[in-house]
C-alpha positions as CSV (number, residue, x, y, z in Angstrom):
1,X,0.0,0.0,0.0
2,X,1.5,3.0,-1.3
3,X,1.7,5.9,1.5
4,X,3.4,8.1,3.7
5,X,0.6,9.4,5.7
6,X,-2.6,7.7,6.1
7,X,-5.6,9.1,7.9
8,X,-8.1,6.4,8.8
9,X,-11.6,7.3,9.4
10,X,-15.5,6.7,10.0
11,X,-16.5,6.3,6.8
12,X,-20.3,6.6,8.1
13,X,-19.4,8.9,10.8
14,X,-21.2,13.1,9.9
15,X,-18.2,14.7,11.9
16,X,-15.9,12.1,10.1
17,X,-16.6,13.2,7.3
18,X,-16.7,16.6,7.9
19,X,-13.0,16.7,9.2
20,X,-11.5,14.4,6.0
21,X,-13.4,17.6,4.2
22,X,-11.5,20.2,5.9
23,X,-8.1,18.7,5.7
24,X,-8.6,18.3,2.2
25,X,-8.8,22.2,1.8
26,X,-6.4,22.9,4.4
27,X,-3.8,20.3,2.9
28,X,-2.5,22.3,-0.3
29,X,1.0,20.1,-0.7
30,X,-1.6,16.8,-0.5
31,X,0.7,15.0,2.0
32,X,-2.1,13.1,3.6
33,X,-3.9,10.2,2.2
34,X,-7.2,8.8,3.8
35,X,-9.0,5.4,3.6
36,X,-12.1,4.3,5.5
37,X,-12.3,2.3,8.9
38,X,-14.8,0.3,7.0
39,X,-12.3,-0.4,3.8
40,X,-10.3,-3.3,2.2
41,X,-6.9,-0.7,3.0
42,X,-7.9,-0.3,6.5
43,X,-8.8,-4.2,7.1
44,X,-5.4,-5.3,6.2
45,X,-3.9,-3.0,8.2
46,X,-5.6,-3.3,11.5
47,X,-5.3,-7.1,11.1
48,X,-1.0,-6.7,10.5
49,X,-1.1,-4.0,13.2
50,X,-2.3,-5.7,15.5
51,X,-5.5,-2.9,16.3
52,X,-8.6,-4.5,17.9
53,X,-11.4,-4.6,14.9
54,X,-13.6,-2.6,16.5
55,X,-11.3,0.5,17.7
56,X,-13.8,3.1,16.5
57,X,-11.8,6.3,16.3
58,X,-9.4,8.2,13.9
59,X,-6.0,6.4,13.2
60,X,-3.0,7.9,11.6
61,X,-0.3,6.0,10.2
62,X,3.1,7.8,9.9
63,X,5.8,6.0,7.4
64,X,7.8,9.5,7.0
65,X,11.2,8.4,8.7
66,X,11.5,4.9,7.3
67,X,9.5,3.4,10.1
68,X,5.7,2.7,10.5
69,X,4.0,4.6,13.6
70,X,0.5,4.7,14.3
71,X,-0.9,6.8,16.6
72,X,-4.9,6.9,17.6
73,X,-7.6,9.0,19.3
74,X,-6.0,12.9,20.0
75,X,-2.5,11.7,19.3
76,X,-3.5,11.3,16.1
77,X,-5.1,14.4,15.4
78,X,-2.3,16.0,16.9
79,X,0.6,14.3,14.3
80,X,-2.3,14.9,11.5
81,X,-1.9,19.1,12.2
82,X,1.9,18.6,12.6
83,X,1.6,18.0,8.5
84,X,-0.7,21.0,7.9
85,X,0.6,24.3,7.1
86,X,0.4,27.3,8.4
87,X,-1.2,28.1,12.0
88,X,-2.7,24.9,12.2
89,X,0.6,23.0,12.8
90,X,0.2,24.8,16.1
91,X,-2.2,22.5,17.4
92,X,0.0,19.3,17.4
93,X,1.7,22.0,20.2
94,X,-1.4,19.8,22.9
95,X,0.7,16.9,23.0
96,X,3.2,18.4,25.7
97,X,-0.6,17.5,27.7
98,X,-0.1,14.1,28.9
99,X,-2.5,11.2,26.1
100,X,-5.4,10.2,28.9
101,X,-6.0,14.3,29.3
102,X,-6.2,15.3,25.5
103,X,-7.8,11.1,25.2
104,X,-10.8,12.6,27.4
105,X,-11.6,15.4,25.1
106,X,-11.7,13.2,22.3
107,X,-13.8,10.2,23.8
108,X,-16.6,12.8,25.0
109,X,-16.6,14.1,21.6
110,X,-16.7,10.7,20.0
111,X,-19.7,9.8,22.2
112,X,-21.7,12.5,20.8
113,X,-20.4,12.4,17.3
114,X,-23.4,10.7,16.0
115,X,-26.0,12.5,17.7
116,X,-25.1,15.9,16.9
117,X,-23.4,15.0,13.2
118,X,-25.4,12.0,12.2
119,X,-24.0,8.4,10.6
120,X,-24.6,8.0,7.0
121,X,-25.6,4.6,5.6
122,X,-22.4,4.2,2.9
123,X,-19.2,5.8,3.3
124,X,-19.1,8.9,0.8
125,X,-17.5,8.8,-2.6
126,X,-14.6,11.0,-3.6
127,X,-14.7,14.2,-5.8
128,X,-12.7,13.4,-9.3
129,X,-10.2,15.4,-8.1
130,X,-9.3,13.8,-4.6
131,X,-9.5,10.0,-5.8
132,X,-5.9,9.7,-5.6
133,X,-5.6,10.4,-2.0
134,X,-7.7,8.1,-1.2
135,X,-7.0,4.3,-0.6
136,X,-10.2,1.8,-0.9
């Protein structure tokens, strides 16, 4: 699988989606690429990784320095900004917080995530344009 950086998401997941939309207009340079939790890409991987099936959150797979790191929950968000330009790099700045603080954030939005931004029934299909950043 062909990648440096690989966001994994909630395909059927409203705020999911949402966020895969803004990084895709606030990644110029195209550095990250994005697959579905509920994907071939993203079954192959959590079985070699060694992730439990069922971890429902963001993942983001890091192959920058010639090894593979994967990082979950706000740790991942946080190494996703570290790529963005700009100001928004700034927010990777919340890991000097220790991972169960930042963890806490992100598990009580998680919780809500459906109710407030709704699940979809398929995962949503990429614009012409974006195909090639994303893995099935």
């Amino acid at each position: 699988m062909p990648f440096e950086r690989l966001v994994l998401f909630d395909g059927l997941c409203g705020l999911c989606d949402k966020s895969v939309q803004w990084l895709l207009d606030h990644d110029p340079e195209g550095v990250l690429t994005f697959t579905p939790l509920q994907g071939e890409t993203a079954a192959a991987l959590m079985e070699r990784i060694e992730l439990p099936e069922n971890l429902d959150s963001i993942i983001f797979i890091d192959r920058t320095d010639g090894e593979e790191k994967v990082f979950v929950r706000s740790r991942a968000l946080m190494r996703i900004t570290s790529h963005l330009p700009g100001g928004w790099r700034r927010l990777s700045w919340l890991r000097i917080f220790p991972a169960f603080l930042t963890d806490l954030g992100y598990r009580l939005i998680a919780a809500m995530r459906y109710r407030i931004w709704g699940k979809r029934d398929v995962c949503r299909i990429p614009k012409p344009e974006e195909r090639a950043r994303f893995l099935p």
